[in-house]
DRENPA-3360 file (N, C-alpha, C; in nm, 2 decimals, always signed):
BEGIN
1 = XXXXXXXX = +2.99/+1.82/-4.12/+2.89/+1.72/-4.10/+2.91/+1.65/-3.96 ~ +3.06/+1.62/-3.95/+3.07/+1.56/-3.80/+3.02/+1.65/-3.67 ~ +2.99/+1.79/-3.70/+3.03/+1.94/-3.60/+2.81/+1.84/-3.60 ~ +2.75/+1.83/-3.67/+2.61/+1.80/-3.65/+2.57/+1.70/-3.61 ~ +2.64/+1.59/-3.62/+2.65/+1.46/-3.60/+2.64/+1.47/-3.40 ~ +2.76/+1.54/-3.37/+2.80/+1.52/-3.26/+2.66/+1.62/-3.21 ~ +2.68/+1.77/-3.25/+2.57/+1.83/-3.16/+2.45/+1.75/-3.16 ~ +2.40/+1.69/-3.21/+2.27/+1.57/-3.25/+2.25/+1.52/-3.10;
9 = XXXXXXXX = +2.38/+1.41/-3.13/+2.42/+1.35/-2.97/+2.43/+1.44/-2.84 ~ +2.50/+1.54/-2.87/+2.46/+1.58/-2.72/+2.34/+1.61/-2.66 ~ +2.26/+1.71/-2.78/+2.13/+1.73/-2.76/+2.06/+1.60/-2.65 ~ +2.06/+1.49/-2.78/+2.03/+1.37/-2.69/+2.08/+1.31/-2.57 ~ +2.17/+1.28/-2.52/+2.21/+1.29/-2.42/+2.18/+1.41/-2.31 ~ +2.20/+1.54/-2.32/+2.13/+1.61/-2.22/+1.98/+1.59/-2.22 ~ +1.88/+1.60/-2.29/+1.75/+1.55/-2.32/+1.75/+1.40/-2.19 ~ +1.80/+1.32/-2.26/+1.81/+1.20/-2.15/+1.85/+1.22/-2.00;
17 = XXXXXXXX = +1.95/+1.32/-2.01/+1.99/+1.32/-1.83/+1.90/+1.42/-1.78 ~ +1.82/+1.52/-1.81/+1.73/+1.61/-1.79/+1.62/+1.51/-1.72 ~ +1.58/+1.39/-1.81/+1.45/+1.30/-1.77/+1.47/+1.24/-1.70 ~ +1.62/+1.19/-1.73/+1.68/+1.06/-1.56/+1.66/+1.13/-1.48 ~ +1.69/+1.27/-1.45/+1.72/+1.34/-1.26/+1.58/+1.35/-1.24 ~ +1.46/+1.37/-1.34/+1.36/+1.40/-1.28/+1.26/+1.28/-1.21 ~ +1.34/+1.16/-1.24/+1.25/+1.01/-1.26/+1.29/+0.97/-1.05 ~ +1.15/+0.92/-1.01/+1.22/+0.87/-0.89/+1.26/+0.73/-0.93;
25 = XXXXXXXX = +1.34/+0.66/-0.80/+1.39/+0.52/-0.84/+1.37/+0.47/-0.71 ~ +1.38/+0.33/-0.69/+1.34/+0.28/-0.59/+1.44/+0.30/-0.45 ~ +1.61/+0.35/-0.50/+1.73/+0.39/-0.43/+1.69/+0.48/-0.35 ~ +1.62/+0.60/-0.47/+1.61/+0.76/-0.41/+1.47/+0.75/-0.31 ~ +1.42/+0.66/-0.33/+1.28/+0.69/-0.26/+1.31/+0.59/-0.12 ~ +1.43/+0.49/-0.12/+1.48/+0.46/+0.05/+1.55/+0.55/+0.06 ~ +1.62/+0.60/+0.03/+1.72/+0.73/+0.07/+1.65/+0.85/+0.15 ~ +1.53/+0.87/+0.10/+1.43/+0.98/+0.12/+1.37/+0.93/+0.28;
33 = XXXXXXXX = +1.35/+0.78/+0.29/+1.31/+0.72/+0.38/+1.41/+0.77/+0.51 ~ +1.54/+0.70/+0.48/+1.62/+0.70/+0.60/+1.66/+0.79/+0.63 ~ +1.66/+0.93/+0.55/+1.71/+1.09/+0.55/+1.54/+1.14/+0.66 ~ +1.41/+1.10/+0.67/+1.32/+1.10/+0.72/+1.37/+1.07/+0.89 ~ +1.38/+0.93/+0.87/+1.41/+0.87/+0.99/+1.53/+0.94/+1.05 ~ +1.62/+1.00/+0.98/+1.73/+1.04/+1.03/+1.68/+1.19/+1.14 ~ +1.63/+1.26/+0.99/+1.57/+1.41/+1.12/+1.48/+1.39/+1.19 ~ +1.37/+1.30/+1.18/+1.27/+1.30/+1.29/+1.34/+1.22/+1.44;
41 = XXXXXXXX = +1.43/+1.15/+1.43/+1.51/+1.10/+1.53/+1.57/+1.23/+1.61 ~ +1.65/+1.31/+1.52/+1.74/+1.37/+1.56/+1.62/+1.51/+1.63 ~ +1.51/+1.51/+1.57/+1.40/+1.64/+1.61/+1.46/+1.74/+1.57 ~ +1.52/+1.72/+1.40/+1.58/+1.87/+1.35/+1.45/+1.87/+1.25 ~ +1.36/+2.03/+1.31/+1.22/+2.06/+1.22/+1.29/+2.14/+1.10 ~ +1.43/+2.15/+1.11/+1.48/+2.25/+0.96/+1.48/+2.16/+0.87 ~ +1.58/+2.02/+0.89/+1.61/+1.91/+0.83/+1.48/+1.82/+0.77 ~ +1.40/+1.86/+0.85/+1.26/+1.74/+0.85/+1.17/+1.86/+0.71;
49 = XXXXXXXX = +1.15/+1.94/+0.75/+1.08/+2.03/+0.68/+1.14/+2.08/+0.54 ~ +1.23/+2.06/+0.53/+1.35/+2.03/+0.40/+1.31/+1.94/+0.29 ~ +1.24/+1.83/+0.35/+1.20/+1.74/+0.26/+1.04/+1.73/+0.25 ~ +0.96/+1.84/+0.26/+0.86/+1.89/+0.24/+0.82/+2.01/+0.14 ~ +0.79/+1.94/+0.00/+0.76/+2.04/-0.07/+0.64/+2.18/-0.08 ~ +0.68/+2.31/-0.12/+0.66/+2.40/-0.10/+0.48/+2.39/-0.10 ~ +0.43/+2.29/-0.18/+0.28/+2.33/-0.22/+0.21/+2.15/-0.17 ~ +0.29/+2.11/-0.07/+0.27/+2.00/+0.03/+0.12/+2.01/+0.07;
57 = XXXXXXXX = +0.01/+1.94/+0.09/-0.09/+1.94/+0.13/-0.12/+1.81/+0.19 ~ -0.15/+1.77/+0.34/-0.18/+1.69/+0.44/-0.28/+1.63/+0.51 ~ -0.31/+1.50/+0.53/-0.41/+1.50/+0.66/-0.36/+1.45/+0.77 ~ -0.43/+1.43/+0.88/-0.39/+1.41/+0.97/-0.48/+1.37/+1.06 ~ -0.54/+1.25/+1.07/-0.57/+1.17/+1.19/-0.52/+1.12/+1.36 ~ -0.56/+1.19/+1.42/-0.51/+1.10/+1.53/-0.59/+1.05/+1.64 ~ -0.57/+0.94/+1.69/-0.64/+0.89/+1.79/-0.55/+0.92/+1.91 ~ -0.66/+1.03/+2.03/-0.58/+1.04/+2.16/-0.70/+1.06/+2.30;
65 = XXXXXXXX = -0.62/+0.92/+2.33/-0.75/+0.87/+2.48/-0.86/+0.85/+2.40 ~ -0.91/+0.82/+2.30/-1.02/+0.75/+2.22/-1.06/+0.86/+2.19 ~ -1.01/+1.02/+2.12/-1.08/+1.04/+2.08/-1.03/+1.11/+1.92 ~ -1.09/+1.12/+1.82/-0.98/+1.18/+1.67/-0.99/+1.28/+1.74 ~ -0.86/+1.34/+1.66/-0.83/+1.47/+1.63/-0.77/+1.48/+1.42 ~ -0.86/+1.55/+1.40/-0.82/+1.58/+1.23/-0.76/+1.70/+1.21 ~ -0.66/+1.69/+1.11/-0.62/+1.81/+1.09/-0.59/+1.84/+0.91 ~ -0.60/+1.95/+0.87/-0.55/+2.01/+0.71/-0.47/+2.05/+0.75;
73 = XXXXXXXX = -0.36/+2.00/+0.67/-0.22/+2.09/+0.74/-0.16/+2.13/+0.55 ~ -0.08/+2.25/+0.55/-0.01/+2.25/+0.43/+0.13/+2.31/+0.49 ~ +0.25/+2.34/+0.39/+0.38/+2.29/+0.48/+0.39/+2.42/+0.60 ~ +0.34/+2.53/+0.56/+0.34/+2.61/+0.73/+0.32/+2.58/+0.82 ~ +0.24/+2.49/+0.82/+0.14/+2.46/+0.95/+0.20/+2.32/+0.98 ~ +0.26/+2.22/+0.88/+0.33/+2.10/+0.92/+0.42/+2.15/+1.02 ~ +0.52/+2.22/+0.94/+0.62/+2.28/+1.01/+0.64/+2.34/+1.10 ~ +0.53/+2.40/+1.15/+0.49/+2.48/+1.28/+0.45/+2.45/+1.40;
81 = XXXXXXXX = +0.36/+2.34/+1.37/+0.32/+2.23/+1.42/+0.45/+2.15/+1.50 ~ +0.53/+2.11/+1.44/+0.63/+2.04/+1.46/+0.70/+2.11/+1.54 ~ +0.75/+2.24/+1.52/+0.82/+2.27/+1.56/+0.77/+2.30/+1.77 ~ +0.62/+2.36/+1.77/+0.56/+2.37/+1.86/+0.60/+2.26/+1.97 ~ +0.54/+2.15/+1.93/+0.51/+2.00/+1.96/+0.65/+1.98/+2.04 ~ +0.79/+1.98/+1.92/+0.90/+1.97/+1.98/+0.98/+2.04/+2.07 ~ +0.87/+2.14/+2.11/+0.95/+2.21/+2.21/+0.95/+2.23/+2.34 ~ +0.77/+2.20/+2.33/+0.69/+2.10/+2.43/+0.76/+2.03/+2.51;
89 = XXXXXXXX = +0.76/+1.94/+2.47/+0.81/+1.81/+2.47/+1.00/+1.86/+2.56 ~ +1.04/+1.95/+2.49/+1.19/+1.97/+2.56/+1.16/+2.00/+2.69 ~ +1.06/+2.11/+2.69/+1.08/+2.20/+2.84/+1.02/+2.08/+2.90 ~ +0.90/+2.01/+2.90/+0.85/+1.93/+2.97/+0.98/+1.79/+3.06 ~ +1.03/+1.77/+2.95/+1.18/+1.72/+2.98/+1.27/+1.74/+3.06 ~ +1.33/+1.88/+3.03/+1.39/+1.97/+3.11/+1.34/+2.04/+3.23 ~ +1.21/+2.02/+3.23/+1.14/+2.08/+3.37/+1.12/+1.92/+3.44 ~ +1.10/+1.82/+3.41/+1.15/+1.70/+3.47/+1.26/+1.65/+3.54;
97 = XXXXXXXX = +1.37/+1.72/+3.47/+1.52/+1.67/+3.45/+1.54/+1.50/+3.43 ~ +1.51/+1.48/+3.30/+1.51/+1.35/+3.26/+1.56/+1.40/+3.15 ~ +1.61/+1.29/+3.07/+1.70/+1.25/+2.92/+1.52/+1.30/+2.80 ~ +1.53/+1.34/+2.71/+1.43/+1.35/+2.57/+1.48/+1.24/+2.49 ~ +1.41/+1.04/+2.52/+1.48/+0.97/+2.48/+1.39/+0.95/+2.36 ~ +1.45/+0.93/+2.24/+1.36/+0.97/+2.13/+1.40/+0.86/+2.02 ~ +1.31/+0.75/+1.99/+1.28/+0.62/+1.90/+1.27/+0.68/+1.74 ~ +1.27/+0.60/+1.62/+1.18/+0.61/+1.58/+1.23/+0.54/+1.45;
105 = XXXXXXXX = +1.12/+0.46/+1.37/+1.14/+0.34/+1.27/+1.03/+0.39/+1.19 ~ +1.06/+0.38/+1.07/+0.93/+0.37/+0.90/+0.97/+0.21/+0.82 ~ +0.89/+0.17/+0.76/+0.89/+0.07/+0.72/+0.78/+0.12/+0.61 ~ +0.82/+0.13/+0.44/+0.83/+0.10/+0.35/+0.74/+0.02/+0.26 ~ +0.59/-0.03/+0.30/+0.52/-0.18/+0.25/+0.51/-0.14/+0.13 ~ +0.44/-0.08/+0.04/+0.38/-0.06/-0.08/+0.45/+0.09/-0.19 ~ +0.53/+0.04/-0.30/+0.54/+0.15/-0.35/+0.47/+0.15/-0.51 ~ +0.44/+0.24/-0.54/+0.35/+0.27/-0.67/+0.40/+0.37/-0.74;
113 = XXXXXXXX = +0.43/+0.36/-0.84/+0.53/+0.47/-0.91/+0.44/+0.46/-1.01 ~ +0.43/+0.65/-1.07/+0.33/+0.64/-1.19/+0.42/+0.64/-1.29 ~ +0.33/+0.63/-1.38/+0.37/+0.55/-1.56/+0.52/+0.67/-1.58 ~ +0.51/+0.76/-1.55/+0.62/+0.83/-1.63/+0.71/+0.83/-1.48 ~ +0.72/+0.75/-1.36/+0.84/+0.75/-1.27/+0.88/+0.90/-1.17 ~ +0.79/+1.02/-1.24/+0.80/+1.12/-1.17/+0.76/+1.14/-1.03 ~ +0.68/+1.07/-0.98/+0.59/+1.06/-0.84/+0.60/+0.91/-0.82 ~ +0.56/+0.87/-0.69/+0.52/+0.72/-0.62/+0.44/+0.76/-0.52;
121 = XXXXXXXX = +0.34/+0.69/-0.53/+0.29/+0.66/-0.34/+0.31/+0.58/-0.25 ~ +0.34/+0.58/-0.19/+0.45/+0.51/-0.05/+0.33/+0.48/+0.01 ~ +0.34/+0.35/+0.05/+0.25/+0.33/+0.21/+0.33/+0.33/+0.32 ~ +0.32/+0.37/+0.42/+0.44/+0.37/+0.54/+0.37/+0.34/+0.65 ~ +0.43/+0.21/+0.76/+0.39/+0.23/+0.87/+0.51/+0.26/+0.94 ~ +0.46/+0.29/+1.12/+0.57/+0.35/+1.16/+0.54/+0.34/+1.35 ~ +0.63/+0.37/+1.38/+0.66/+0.38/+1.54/+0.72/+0.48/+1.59 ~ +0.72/+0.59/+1.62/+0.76/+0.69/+1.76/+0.73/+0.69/+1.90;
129 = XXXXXXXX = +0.88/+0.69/+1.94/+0.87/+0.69/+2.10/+0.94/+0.80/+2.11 ~ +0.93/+0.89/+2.16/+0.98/+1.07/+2.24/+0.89/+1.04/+2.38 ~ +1.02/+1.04/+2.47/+0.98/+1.05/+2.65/+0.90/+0.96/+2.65 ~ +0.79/+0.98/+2.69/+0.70/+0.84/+2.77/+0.58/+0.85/+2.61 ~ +0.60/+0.94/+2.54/+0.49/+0.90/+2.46/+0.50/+0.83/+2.33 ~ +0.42/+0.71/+2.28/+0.41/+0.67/+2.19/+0.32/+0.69/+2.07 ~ +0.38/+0.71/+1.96/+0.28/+0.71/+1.84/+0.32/+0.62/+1.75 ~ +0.23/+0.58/+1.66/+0.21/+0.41/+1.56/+0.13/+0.50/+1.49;
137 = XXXXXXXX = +0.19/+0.45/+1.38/+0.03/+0.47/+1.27/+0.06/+0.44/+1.15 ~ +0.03/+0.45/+1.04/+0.00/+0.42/+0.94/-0.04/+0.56/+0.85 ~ +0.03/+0.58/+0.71/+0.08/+0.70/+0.64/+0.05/+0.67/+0.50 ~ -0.02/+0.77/+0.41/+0.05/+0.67/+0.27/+0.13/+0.86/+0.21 ~ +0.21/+0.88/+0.15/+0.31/+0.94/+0.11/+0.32/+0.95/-0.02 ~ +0.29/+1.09/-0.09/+0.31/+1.09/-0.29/+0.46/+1.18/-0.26 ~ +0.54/+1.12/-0.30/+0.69/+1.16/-0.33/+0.69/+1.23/-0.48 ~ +0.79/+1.31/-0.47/+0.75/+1.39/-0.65/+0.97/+1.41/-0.61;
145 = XXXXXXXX = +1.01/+1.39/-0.76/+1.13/+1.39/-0.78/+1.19/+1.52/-0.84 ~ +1.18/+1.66/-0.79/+1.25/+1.78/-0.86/+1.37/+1.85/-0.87 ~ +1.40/+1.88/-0.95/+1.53/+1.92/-0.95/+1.62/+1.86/-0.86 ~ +1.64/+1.75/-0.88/+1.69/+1.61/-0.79/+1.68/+1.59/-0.73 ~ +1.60/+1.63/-0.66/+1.56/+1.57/-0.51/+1.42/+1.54/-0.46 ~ +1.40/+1.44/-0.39/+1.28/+1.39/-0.38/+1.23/+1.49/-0.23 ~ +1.13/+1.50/-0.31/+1.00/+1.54/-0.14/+0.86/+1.53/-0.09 ~ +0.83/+1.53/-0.06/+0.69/+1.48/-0.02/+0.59/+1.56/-0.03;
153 = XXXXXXXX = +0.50/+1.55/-0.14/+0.40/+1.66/-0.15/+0.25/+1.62/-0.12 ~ +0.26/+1.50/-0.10/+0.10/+1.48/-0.03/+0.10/+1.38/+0.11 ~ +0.03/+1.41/+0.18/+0.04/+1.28/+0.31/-0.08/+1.23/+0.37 ~ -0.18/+1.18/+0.38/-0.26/+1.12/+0.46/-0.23/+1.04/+0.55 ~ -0.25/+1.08/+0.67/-0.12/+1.01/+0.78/-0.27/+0.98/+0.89 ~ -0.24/+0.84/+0.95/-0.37/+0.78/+1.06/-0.25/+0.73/+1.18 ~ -0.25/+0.82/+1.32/-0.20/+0.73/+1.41/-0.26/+0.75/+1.54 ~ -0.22/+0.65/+1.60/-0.27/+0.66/+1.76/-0.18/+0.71/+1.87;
161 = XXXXXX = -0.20/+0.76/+1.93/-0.12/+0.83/+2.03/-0.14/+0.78/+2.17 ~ -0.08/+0.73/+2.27/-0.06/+0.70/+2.41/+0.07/+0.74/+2.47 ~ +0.02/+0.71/+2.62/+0.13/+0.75/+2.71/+0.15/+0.60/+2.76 ~ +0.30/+0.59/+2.74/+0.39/+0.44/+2.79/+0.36/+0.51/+2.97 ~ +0.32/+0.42/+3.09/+0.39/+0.44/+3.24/+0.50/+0.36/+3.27 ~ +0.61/+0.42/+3.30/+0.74/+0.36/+3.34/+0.75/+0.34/+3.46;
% end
C-alpha cells in the first residue's frame, strides 16, 4: 500500500513541476529582458535570435526622415534582417575608422500574463544608439514559456529612426 501511496505522490509532484517550468513569472520575464539587452548591446544576431521562437510572427513600423517603412517579418527574415543591418553598420564603421559605439536600454511598463501564466504581453519602450544613429520606439511583446525557456513569439514594434550630428 505504501509502494501506491508514494507512487501517487510522485505522479503528483512531477505533474506539478511539468506545470511550474512551463508557467512564465515575473523573474523569468526580466531575465528574458536583460538577456535581450545583453545581445542587442553586444550585436550577437546568434544570441539575439536564440530568443526568438521558431513560429515568431512580427511587425514593424518605422519612421525614417518622415517617412514609414512597414514590415511582416517572421523569424528568417527577423534574423536576416539583423544580421544584414549589423554588418552595415560595421563596414560603414570600419571604412570610417571610428569605434561601433553601441547604447541600448528596454524598460518594462506593462505586463499581462494570461489566466493559465503560459504567455504575457510585455509593453516595452526603448532606446538604441549604434554610431551616430538613433532609434526609440515603442514594442509590445507576447512571451510564451517552453521547455524552460522564455521567447518571443509575437512583436508589434513602432520606432523612429534618426541620425544624431556630432
Amino acid at each position: 500500500m505504501r509502494i501506491y501511496i508514494l507512487g501517487a505522490v510522485l505522479i503528483v509532484l512531477a505533474g506539478w513541476s511539468y506545470m511550474h517550468a512551463r508557467q512564465l513569472s515575473d523573474s523569468a520575464i526580466a531575465d528574458f529582458y536583460v538577456m535581450d539587452s545583453k545581445t542587442t548591446a553586444e550585436l550577437d544576431v546568434k544570441a539575439s535570435c536564440a530568443l526568438v521562437a521558431d513560429d515568431f510572427h512580427g511587425t514593424s513600423v518605422s519612421q525614417v526622415r518622415g517617412e514609414s517603412v512597414r514590415q511582416e517579418l517572421d523569424k528568417a527574415k527577423y534574423c536576416d534582417d539583423m544580421q544584414r543591418s549589423i554588418a552595415r553598420l560595421r563596414e560603414a564603421a570600419e571604412a570610417a575608422h571610428v569605434p561601433l559605439n553601441v547604447s541600448y536600454n528596454n524598460q518594462q511598463n506593462n505586463v499581462a500574463f494570461a489566466p493559465d501564466h503560459r504567455s504575457a504581453t510585455v509593453d516595452v519602450t526603448y532606446q538604441f544608439d549604434i554610431g551616430r544613429l538613433h532609434i526609440s520606439g515603442k514594442r509590445t511583446d507576447q512571451l510564451v514559456k517552453r521547455d524552460g525557456k522564455v521567447l518571443l513569439v509575437q512583436q508589434d514594434d513602432h520606432s523612429e529612426v534618426s541620425l544624431v550630428m556630432r
